[in-house]
C-alpha positions as CSV (number, residue, x, y, z in Angstrom):
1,X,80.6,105.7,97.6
2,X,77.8,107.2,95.1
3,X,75.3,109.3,96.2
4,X,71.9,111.2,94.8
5,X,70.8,113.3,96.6
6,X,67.3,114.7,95.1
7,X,68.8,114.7,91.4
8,X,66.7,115.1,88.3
9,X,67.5,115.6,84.5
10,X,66.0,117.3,81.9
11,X,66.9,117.5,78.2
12,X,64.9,119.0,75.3
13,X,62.9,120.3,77.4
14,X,61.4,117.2,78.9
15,X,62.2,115.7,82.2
16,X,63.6,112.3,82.2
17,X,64.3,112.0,86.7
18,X,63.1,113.6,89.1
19,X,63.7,114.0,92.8
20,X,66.1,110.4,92.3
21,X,67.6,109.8,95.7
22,X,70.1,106.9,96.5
23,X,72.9,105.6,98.3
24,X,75.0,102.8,97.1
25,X,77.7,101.8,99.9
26,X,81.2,100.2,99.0
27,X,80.8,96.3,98.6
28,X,77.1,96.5,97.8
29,X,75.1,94.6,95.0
30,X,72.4,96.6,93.0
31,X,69.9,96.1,89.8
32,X,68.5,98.5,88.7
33,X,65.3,98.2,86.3
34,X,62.0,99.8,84.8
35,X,60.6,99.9,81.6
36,X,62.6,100.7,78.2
37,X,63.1,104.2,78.2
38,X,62.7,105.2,81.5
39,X,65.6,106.5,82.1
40,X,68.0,103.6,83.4
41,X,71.0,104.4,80.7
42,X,70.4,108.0,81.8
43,X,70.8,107.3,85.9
44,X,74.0,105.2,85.6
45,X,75.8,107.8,83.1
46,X,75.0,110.4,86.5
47,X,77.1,108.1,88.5
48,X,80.1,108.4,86.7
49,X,79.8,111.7,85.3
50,X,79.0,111.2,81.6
51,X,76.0,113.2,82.4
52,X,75.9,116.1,85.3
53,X,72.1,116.7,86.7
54,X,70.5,119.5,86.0
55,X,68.6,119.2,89.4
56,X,70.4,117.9,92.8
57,X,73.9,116.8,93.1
58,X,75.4,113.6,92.8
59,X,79.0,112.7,94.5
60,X,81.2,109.9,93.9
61,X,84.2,108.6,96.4
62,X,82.8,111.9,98.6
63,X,83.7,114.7,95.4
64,X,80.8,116.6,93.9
65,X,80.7,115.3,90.2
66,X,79.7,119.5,89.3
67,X,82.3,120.8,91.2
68,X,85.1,118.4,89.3
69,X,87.3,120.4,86.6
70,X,88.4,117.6,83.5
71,X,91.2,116.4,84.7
72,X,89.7,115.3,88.8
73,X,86.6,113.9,86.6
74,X,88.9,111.6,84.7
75,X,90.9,110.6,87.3
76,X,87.8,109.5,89.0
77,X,86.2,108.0,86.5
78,X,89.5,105.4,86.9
79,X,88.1,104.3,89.9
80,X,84.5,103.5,87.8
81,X,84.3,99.8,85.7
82,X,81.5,100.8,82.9
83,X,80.2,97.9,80.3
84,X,78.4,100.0,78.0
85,X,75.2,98.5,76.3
86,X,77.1,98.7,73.0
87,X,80.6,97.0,73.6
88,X,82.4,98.8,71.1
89,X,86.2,98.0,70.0
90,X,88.5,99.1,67.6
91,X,87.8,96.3,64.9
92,X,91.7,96.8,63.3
93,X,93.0,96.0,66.9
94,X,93.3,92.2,68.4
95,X,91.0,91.2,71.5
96,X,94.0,91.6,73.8
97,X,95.0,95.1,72.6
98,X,91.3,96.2,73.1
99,X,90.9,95.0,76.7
100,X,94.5,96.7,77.7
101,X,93.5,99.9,76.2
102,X,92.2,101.4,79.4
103,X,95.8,100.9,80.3
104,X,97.0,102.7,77.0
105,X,95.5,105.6,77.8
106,X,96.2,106.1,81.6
107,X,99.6,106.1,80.6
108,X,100.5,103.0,82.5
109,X,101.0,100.8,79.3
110,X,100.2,97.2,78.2
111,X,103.5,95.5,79.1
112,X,104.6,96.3,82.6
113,X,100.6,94.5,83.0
114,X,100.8,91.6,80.6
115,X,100.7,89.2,83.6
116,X,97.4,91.0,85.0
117,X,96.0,90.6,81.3
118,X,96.6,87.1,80.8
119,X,95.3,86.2,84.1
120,X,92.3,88.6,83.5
121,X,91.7,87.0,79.8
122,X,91.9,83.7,81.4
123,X,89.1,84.9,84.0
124,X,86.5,86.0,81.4
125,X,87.5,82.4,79.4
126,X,88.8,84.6,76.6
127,X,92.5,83.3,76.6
128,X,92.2,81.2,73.0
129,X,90.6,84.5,71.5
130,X,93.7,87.1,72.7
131,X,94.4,87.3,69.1
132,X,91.1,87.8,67.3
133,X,89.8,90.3,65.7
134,X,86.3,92.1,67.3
135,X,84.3,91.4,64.5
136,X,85.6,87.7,64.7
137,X,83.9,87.7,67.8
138,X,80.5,86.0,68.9
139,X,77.9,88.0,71.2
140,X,78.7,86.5,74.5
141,X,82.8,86.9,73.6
142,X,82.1,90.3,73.3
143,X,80.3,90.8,76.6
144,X,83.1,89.5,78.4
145,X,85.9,91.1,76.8
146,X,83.8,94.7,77.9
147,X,83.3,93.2,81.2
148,X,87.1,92.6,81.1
149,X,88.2,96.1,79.9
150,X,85.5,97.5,82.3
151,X,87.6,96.1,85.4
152,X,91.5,96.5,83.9
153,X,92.2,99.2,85.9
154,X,91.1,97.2,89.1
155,X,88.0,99.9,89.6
156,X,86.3,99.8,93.4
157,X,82.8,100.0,90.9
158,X,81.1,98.3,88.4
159,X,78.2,99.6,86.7
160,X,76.8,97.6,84.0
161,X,74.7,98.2,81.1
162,X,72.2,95.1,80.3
163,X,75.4,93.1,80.2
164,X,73.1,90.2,78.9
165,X,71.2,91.6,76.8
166,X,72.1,90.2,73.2
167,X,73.3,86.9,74.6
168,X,71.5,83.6,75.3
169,X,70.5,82.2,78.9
170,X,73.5,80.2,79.5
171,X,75.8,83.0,78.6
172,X,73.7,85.9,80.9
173,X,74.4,83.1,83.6
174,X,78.1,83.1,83.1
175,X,78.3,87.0,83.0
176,X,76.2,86.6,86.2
177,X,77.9,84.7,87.6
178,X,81.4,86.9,87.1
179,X,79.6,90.0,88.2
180,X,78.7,88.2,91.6
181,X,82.5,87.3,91.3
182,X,83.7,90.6,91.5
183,X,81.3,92.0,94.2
184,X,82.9,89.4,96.3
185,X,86.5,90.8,95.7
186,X,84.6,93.8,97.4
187,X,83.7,95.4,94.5
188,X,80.3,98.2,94.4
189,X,78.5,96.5,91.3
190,X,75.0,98.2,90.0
191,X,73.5,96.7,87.2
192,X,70.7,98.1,84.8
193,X,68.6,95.5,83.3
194,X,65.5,94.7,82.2
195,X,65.3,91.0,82.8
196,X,63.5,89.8,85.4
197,X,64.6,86.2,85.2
198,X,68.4,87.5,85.6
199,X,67.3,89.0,89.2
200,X,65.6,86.4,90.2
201,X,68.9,84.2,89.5
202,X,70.5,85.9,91.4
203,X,68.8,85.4,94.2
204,X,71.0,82.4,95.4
205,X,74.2,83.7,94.8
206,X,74.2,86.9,96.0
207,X,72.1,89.6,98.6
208,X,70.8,92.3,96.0
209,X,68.8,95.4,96.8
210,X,66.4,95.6,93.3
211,X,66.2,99.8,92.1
212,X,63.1,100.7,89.6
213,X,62.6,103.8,87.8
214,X,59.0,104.4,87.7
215,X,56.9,107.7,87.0
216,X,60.8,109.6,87.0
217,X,61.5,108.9,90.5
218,X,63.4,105.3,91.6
219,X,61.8,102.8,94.5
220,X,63.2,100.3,95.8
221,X,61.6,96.9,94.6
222,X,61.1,94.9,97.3
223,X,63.2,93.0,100.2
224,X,67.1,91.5,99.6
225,X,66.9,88.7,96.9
């Protein structure tokens, strides 16, 4: 489903990966970690083409990302859920407007999916907040509502970017717990995080393979979880 094949990346003149190769099949579970600027934010933008390699290849759903003109990359990137470290939302627009924008955009509108968003708001426990206002919003709301905008458009992967990390225990575990959620719906889900604790969590809800970025190249971390 993705696939690096001996990919690196270079920018000002330094090189951030090198000789990354990986394979992530349809329905798996991955975390990926390492050390804070390794390269982690860098490796998942390569999987859905917000970044092109400037060594290897990388191809997603079986197309080259390089060989993709604008409009193939943006159709594919349809098929790719992203939660961005940041969660940014237009703060003028309600919670419910925000999550549906995906929607907006694509050209498929809010309203013939007002049933899918409901049920989807209901899913991340944001129902009572379909009216507020972003910056009305408390840390863990706003991980969930870019969890829920991340997977509007019914994407076959996930990739998250430390989804928990500006939200307590209890909330990393609820956001968990989702993720796991939508890997059993058959969902591809990779997750970049730094915790440790939130892997080992995971270890009784779901079989894991655990990614590190280390010295520019990525090993795997040890056995299933």
């Amino acid at each position: 489903m993705i696939e690096l094949e001996n990919v690196g990346y270079s920018y000002g003149g330094g090189e951030l990966l090198s000789d990354v190769s990986v394979s992530l099949a349809p329905g798996s579970f991955h975390f990926l970690t390492g050390p804070s600027g390794a390269g982690k934010t860098t490796l998942l933008k390569l999987c859905y083409g917000a970044l092109l390699p400037t060594a290897g290849r990388v191809q997603v759903f079986d197309r080259d990302m390089g060989a993709l003109d604008r409009d193939d990359l943006a159709m594919l990137r349809r098929r790719v859920g992203v939660v961005h470290q940041d969660c940014r939302f237009l703060d003028h627009l309600p919670l419910s407007e925000n999550i549906a924008l995906p929607l907006v955009v694509s050209g498929r509108g809010q309203r013939a999916e007002d049933d899918n968003l409901k049920e989807l708001m209901s899913w991340v426990g944001l129902s009572s907040r379909a009216e507020a206002l972003p910056p009305e919003l408390s840390g863990g709301e706003r991980q969930r509502a870019a969890l829920a905008r991340a997977v509007i458009m019914s994407p076959d992967v996930v990739l998250a970017d430390e989804p928990t990390g500006n939200v307590d225990w209890d909330m990393s575990q609820r956001l968990l717990h989702l993720l796991v959620e939508l890997n059993r719906m058959g969902k591809t889900v990779l997750i970049a995080t730094h915790d440790l604790s939130l892997i080992r969590a995971a270890k009784s809800q779901v079989q894991a393979r655990v990614l590190r970025i280390s010295n520019k190249g990525l090993q795997l971390a040890g056995a299933d979880l």
